[in-house]
NUTI-984609 format. One record per residue (C-alpha): residue in one letter; y, x, z. Coordinates in pm, 1 decimal. Layout:
! residues N
{r = a | py = Y | px = X | pz = Z} $
...
//
This chain:
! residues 331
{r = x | py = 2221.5 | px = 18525.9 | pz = 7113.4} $
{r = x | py = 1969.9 | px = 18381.9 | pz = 6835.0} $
{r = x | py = 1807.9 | px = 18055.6 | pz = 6827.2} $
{r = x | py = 1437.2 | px = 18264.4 | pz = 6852.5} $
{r = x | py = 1563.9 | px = 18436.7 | pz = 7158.2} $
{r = x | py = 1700.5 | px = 18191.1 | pz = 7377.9} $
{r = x | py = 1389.5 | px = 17969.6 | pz = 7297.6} $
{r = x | py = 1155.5 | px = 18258.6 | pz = 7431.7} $
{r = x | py = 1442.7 | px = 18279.0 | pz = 7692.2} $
{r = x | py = 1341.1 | px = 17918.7 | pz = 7850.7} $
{r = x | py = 961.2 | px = 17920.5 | pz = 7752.0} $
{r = x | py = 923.4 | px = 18208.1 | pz = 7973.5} $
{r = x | py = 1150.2 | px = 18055.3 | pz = 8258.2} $
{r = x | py = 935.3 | px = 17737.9 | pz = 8245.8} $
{r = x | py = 618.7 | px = 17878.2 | pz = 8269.1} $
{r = x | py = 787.4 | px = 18142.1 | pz = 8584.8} $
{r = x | py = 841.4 | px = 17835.9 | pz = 8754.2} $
{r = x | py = 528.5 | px = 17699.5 | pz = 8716.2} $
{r = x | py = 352.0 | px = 17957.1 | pz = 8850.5} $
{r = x | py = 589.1 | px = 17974.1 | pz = 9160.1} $
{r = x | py = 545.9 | px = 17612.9 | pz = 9243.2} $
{r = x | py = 171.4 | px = 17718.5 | pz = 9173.8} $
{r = x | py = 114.0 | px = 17998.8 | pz = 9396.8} $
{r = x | py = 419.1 | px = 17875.2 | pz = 9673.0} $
{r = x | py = 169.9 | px = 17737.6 | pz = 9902.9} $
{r = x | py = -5.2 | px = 18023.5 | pz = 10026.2} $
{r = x | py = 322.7 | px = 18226.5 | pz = 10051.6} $
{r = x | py = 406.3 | px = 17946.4 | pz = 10290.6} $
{r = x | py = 58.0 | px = 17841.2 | pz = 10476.1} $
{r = x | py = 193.3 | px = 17821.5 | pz = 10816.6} $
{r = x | py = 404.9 | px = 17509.8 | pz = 10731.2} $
{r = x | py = 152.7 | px = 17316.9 | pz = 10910.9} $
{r = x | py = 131.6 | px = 17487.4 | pz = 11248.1} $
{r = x | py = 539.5 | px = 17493.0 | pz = 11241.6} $
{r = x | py = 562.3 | px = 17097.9 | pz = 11203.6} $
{r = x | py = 280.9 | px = 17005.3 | pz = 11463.4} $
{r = x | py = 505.1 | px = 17212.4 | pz = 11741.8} $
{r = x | py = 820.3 | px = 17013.6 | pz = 11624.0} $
{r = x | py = 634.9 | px = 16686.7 | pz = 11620.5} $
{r = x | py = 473.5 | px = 16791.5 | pz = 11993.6} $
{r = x | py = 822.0 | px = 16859.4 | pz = 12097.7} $
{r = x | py = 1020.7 | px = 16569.4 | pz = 11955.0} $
{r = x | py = 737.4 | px = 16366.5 | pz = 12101.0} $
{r = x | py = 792.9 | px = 16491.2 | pz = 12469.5} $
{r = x | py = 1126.4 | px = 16471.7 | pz = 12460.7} $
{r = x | py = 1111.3 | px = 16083.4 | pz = 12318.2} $
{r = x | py = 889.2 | px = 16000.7 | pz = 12593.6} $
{r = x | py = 1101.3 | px = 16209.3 | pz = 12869.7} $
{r = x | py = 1396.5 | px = 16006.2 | pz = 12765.4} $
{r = x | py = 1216.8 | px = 15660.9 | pz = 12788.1} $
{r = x | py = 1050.2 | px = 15724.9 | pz = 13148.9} $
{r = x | py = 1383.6 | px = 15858.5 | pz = 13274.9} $
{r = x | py = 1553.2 | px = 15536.4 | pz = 13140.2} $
{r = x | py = 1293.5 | px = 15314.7 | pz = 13289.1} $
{r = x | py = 1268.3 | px = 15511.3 | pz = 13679.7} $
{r = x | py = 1662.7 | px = 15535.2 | pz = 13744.1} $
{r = x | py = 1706.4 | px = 15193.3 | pz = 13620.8} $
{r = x | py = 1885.1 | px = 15019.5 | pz = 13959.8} $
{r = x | py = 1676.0 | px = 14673.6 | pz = 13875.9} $
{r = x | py = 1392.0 | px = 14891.3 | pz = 13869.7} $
{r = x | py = 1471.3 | px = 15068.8 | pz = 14218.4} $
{r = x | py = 1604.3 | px = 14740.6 | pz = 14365.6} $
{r = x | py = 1263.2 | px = 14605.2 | pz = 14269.8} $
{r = x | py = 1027.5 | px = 14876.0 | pz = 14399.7} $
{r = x | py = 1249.6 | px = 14919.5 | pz = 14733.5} $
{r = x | py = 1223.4 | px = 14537.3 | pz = 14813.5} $
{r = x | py = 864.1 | px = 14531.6 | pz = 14699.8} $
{r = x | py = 882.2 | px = 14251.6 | pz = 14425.6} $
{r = x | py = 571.8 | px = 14273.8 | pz = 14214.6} $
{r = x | py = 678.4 | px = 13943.6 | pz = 14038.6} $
{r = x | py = 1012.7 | px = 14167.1 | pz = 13882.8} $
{r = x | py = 791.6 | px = 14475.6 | pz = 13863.6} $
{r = x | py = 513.7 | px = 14362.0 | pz = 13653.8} $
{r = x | py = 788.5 | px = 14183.5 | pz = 13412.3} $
{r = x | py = 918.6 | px = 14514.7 | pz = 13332.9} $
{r = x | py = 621.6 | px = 14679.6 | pz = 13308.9} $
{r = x | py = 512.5 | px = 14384.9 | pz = 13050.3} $
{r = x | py = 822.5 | px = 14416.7 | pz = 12859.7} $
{r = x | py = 793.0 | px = 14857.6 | pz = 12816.6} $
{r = x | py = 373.6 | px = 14760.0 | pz = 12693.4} $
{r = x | py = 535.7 | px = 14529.2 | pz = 12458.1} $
{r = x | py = 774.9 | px = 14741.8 | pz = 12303.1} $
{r = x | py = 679.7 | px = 15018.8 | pz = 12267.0} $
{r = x | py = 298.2 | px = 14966.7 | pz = 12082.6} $
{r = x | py = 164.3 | px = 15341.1 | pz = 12132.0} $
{r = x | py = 137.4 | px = 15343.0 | pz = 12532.0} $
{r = x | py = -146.2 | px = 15257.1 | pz = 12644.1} $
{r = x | py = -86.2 | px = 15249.7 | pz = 13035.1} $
{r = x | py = 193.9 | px = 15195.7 | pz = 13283.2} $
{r = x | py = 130.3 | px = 15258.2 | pz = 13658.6} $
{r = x | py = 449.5 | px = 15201.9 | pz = 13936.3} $
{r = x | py = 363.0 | px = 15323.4 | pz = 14276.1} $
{r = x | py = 492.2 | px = 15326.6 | pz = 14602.0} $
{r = x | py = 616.1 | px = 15689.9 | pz = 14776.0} $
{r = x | py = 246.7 | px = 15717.0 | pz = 14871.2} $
{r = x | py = 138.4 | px = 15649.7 | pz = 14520.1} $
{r = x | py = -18.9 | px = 15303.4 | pz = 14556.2} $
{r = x | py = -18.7 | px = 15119.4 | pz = 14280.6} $
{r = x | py = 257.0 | px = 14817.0 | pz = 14320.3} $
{r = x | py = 180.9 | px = 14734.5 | pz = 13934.9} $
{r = x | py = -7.1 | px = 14809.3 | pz = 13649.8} $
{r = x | py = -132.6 | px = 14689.7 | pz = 13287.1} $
{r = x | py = -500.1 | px = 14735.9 | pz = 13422.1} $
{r = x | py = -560.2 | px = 14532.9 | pz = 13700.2} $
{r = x | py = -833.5 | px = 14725.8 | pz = 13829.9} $
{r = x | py = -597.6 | px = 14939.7 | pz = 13939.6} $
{r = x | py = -330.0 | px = 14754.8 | pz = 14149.7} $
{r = x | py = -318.1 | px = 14802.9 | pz = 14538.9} $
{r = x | py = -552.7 | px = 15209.2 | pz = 14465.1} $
{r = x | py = -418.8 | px = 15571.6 | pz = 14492.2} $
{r = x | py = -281.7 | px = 15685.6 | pz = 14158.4} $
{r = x | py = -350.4 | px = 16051.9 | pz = 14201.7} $
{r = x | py = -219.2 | px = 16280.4 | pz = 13912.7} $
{r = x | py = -88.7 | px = 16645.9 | pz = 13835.6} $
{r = x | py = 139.4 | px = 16528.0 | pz = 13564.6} $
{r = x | py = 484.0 | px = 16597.4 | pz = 13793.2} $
{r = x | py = 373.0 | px = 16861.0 | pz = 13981.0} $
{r = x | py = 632.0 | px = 16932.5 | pz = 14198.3} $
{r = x | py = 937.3 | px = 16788.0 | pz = 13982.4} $
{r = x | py = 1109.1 | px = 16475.6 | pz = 13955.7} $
{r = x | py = 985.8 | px = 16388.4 | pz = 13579.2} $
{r = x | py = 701.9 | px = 16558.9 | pz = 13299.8} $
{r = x | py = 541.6 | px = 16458.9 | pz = 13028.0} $
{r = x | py = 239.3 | px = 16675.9 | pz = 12930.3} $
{r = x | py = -8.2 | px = 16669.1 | pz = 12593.1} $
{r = x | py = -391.0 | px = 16706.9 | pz = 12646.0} $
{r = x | py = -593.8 | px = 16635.7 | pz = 12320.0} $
{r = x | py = -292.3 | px = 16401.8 | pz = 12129.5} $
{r = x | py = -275.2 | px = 16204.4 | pz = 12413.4} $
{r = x | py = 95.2 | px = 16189.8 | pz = 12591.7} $
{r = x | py = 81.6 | px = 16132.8 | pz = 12993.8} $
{r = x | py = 423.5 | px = 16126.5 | pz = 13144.9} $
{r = x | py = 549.0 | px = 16049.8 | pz = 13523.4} $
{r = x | py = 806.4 | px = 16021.4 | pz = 13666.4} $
{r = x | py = 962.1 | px = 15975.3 | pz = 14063.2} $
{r = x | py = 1222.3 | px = 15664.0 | pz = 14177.0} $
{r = x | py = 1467.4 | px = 15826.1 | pz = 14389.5} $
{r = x | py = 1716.3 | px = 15599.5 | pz = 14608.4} $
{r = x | py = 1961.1 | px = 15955.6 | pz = 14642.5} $
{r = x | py = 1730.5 | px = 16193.3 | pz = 14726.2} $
{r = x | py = 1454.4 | px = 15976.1 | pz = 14844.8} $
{r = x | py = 1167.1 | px = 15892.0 | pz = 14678.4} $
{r = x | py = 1092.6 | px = 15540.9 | pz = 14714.1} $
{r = x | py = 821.9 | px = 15506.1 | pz = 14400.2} $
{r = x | py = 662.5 | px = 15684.2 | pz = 14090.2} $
{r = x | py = 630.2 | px = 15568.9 | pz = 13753.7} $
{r = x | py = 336.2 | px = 15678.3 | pz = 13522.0} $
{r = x | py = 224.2 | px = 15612.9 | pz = 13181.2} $
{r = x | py = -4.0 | px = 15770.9 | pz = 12873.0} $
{r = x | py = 92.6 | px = 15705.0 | pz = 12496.0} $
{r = x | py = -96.9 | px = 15742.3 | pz = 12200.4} $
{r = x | py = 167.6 | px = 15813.4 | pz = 11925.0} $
{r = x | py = 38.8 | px = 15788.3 | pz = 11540.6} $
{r = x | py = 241.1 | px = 16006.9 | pz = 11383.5} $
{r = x | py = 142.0 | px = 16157.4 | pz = 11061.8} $
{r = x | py = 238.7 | px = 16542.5 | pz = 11036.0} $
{r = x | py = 351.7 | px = 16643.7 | pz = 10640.6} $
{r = x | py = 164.7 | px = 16968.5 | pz = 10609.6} $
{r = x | py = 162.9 | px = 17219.5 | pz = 10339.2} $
{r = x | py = -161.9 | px = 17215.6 | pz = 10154.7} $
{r = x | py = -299.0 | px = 17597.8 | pz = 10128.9} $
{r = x | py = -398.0 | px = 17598.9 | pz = 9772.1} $
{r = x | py = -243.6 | px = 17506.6 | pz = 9496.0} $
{r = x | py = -288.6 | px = 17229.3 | pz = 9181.4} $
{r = x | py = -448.8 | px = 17329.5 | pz = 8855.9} $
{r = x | py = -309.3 | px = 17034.1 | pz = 8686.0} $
{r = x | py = 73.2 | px = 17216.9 | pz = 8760.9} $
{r = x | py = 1.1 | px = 17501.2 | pz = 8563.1} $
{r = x | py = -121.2 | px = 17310.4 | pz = 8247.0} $
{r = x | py = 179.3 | px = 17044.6 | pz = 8287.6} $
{r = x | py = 432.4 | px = 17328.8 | pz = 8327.4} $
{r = x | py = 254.9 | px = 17507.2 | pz = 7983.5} $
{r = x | py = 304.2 | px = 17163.1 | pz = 7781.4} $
{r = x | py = 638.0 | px = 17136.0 | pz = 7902.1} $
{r = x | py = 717.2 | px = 17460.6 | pz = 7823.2} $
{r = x | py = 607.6 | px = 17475.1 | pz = 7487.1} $
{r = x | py = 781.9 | px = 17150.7 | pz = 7412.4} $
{r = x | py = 1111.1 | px = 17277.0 | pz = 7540.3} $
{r = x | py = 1034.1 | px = 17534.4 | pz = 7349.0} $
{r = x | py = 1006.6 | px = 17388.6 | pz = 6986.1} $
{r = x | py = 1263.3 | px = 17199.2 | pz = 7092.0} $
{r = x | py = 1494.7 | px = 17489.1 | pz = 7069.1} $
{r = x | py = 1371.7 | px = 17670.1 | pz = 6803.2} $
{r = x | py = 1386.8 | px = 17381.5 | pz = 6552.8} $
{r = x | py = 1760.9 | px = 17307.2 | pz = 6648.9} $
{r = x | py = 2015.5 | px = 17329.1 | pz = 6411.7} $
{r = x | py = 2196.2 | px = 17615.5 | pz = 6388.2} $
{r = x | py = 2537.7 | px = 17504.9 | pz = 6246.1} $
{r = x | py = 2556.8 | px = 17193.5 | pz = 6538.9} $
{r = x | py = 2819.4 | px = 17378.6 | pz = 6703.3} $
{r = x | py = 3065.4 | px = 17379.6 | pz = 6444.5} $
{r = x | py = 2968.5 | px = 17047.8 | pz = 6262.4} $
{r = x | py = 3071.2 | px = 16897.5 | pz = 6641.2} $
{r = x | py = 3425.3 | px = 17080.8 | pz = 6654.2} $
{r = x | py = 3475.2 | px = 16946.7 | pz = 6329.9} $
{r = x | py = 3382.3 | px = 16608.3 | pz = 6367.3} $
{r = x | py = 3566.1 | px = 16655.6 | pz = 6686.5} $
{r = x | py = 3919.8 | px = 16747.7 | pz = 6559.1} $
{r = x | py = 3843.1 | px = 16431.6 | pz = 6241.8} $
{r = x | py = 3794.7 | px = 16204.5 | pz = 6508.2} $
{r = x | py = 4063.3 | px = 16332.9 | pz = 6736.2} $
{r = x | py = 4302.9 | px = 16321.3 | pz = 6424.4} $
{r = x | py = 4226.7 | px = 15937.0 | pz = 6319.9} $
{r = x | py = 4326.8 | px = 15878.7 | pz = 6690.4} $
{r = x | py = 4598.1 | px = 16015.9 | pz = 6783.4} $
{r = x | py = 4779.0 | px = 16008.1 | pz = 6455.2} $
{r = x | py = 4851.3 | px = 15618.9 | pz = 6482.9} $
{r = x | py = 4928.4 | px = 15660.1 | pz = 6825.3} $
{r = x | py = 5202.9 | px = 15969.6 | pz = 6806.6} $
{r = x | py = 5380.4 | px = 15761.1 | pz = 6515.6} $
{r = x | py = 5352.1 | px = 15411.3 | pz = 6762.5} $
{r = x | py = 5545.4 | px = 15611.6 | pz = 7008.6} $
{r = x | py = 5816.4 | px = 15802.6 | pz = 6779.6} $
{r = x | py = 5906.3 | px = 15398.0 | pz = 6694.0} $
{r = x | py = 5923.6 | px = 15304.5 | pz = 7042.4} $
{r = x | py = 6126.0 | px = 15595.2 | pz = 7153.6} $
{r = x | py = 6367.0 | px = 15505.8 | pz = 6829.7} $
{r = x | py = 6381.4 | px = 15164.7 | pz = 6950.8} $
{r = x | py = 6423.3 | px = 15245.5 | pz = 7347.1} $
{r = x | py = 6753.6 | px = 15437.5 | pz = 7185.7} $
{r = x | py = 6881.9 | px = 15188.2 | pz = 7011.0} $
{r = x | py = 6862.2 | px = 14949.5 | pz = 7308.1} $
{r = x | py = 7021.7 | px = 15191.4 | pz = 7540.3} $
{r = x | py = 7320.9 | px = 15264.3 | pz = 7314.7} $
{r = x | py = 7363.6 | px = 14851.4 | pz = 7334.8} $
{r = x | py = 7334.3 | px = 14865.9 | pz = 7685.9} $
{r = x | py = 7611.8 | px = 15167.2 | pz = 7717.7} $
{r = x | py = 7867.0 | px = 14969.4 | pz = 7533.2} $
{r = x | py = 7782.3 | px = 14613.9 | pz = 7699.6} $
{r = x | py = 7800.0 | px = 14854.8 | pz = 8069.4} $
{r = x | py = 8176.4 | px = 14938.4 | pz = 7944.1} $
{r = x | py = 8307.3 | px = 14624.2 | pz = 7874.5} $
{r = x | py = 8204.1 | px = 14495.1 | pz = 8229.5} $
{r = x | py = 8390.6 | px = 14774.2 | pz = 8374.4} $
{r = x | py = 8695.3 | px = 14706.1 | pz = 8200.1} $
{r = x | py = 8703.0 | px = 14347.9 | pz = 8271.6} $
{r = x | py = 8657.5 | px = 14445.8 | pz = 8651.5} $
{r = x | py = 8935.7 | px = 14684.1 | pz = 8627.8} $
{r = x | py = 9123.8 | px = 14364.7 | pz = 8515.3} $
{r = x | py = 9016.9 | px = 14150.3 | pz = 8789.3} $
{r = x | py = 9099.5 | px = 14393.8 | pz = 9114.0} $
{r = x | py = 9449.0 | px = 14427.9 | pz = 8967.5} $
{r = x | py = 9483.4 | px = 14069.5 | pz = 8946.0} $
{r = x | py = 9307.5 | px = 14041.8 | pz = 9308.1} $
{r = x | py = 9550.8 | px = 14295.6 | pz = 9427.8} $
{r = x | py = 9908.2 | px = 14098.7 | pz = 9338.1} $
{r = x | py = 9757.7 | px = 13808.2 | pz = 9450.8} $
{r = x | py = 9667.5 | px = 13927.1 | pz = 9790.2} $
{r = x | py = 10003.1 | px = 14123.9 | pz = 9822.1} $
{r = x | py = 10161.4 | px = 13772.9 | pz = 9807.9} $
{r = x | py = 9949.4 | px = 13573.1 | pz = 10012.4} $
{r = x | py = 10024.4 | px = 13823.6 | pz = 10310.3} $
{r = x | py = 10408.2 | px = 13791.3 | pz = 10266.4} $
{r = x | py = 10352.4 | px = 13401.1 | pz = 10292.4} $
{r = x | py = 10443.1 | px = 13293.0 | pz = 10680.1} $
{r = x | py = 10154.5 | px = 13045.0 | pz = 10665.9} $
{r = x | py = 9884.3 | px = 13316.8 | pz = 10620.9} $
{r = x | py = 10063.5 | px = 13503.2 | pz = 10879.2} $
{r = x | py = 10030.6 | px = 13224.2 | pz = 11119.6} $
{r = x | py = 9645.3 | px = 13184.6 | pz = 11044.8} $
{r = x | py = 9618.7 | px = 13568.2 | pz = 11096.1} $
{r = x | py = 9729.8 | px = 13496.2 | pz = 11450.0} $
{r = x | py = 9497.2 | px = 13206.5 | pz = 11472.6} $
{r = x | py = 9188.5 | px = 13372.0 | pz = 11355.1} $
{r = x | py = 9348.0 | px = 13695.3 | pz = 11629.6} $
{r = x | py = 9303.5 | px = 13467.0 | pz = 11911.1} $
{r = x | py = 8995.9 | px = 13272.8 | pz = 11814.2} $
{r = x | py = 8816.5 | px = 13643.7 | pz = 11803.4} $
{r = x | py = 8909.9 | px = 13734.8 | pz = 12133.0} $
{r = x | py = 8814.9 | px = 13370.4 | pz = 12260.0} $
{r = x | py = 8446.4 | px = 13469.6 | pz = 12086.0} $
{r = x | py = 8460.9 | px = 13800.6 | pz = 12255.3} $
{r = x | py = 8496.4 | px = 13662.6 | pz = 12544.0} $
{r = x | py = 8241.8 | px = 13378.8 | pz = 12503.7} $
{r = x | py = 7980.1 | px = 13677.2 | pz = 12398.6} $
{r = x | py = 8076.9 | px = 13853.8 | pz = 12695.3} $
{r = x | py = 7958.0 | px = 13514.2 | pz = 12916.3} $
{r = x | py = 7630.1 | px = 13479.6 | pz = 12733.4} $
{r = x | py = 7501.4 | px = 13845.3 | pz = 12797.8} $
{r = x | py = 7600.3 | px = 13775.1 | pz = 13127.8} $
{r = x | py = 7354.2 | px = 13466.9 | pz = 13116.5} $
{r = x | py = 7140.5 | px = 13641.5 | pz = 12935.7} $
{r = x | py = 7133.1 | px = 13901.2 | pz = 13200.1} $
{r = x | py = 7053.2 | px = 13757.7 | pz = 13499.8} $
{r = x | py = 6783.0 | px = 13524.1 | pz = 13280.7} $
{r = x | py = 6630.5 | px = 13864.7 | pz = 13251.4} $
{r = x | py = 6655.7 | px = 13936.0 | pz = 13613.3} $
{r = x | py = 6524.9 | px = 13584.1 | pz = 13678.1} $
{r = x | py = 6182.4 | px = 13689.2 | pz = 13468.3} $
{r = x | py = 6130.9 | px = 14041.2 | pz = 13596.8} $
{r = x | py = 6179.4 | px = 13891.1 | pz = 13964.7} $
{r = x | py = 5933.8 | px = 13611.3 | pz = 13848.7} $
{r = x | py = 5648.0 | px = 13846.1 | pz = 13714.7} $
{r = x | py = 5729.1 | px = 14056.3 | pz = 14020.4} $
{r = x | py = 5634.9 | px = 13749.8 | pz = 14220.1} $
{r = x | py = 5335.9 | px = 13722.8 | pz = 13961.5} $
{r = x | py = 5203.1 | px = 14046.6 | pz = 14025.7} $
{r = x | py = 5208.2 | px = 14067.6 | pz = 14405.2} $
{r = x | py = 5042.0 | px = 13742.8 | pz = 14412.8} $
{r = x | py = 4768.2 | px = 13870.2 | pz = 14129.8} $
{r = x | py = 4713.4 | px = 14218.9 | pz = 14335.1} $
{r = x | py = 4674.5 | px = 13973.9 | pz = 14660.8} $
{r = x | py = 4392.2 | px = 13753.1 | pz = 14473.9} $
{r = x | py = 4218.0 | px = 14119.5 | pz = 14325.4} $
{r = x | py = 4252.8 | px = 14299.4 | pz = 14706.4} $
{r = x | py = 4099.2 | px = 13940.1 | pz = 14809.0} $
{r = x | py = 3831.3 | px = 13996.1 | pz = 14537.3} $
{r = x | py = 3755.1 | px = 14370.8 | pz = 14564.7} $
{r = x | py = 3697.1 | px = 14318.4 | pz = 14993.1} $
{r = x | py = 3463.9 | px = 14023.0 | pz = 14914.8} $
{r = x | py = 3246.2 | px = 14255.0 | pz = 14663.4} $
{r = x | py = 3269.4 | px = 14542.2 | pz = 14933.3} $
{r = x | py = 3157.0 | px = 14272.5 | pz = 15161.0} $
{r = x | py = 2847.7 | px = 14183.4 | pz = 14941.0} $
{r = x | py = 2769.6 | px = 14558.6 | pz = 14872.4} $
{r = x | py = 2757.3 | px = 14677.0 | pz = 15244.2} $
{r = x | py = 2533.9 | px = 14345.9 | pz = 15303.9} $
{r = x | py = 2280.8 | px = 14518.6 | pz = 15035.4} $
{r = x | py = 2341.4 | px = 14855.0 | pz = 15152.3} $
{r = x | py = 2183.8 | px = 14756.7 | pz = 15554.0} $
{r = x | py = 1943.7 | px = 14524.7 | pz = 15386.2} $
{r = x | py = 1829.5 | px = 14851.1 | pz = 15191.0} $
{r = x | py = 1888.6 | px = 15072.8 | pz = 15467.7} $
{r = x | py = 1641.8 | px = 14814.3 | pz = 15737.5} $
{r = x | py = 1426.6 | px = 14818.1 | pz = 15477.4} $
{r = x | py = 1382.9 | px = 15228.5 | pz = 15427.2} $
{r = x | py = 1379.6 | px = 15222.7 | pz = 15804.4} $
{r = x | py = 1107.3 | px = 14990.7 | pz = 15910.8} $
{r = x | py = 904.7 | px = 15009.5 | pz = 15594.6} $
{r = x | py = 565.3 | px = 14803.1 | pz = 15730.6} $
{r = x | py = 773.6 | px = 14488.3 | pz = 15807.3} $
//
């Protein structure tokens, strides 16, 4: 392909894109109305998660079932403070009085709203404005309600429906420029770069394939060295286990080594033996220890069965306190 074409080639790709990034907004308009149901929906499902967090929290049913406001209106505090975009918290009673509430108008009035509906938890949007409630349930009863509207400022990215003029006269300079670019290259740069490419390639590896011929002349002469010192060690060895041999053919003939031999026979058996009496020890050491961690273990399963009926003491104390409670409710 010539120089001429392939810069026509690229002017015309630059300017196709240009025109696509030009006229790609109104192909896709209804970017925005796509992104505002995804932001609705993340929304509700952020604010489903937080009420249901807060209403089967057992401080927060311990708190509504024993009727401490002082607990109550902590915890309502704390969910205003962090989290910025809610702008009210309610907690009822099962007759949806308000126990608590960050307006103070409110406490000890009927909260009456449509938000649950018949369900345990919703969160509904009317005019950007998030109200969510949600029931406290002790089982399957209902002991209190939590309700409270958010604001959320989130910013949608939309796609804008018409496109920028200043992209199409951008993507013309830039086309153009790539465009000269290409036409005034040179035509011979391929081959003047293989060229200089094998010259440079040459001056470097040259010095380097001669470096290594020397090495590996050198690495041969020190392994032919190495052969012939390798030899004469073996040969003096030979020499030495012959000498090794007569001498140890005599020393066994000599009745002294023979009475050592018997020596050295007994004092192995005595060491057998002597072996034999420490695993013995060492066996019923080990015997000692497992019967002592036995001993451990009982004792440390007593002490957590000691433990474990105190707790299910304490829990079945809670469970009539709550039960008195849910039973006479007005005392």
């Amino acid at each position: 392909m010539s120089k001429g074409a392939a810069s026509f080639i690229i002017l015309f790709l630059v300017l196709a894109l240009t025109a696509f990034f030009f006229f790609s907004p109104n192909l896709f308009g209804r970017g925005d109305v796509l992104d505002s149901d995804i932001t609705r929906e993340l929304l509700v499902k952020r604010f489903t998660s937080l009420g249901n967090s807060v209403a089967h929290a057992a401080f927060v049913e311990d708190a509504v079932i024993m009727g401490e406001e002082a607990k109550l209106s902590e915890i309502v505090t704390r969910l205003k403070n962090d989290e910025p975009e809610i702008t009210f918290v309610h907690i009822t009673d099962a007759d949806k009085k308000v126990l608590v509430s960050t307006d103070a108008a409110m406490v000890s009035k009927i909260y009456n709203s449509d938000v649950l509906g018949g369900g345990s938890s919703a969160v509904t949007e009317r005019n950007g404005i998030y109200e969510g409630g949600f029931s406290i349930e002790i089982g399957k009863t209902k002991v209190g309600f939590l309700y409270f509207g958010a604001n959320p400022r989130v910013s949608s990215n939309t796609f804008s429906g018409s496109g920028n003029p200043i992209m199409i006269g951008v993507g013309i300079v830039i086309a153009f420029i790539a465009f000269l670019v290409t036409l005034v290259s040179k035509r011979n740069v391929k081959a003047k770069l293989i060229d200089e490419m094998n010259k440079r390639q040459a001056e470097i590896f040259s010095p380097k394939i001669e470096a290594l011929k020397n090495a590996q002349s050198e690495a041969q002469t020190k392994l032919r060295s190495v052969n012939e010192q390798l030899e004469a060690a073996e040969q003096e060895l030979q020499k030495f286990t012959e000498e090794y041999d007569t001498k140890r053919r005599e020393a066994e003939n000599n009745p002294l080594v023979q009475s050592i031999d018997k020596l050295k026979a007994a004092e192995s058996d005595l060491i057998k033996r002597i072996e034999g009496l420490k695993e013995e020890e060492s066996q019923l050491n080990t015997e000692i220890s497992l019967l002592s961690q036995k001993r451990e273990e009982v004792l440390n399963a007593l002490e957590a069965e000691k433990k474990e009926e105190r707790t299910l003491h304490e829990k079945l104390d809670l469970i009539k306190k709550k039960i008195l409670h849910l039973e006479t409710p007005g005392k």
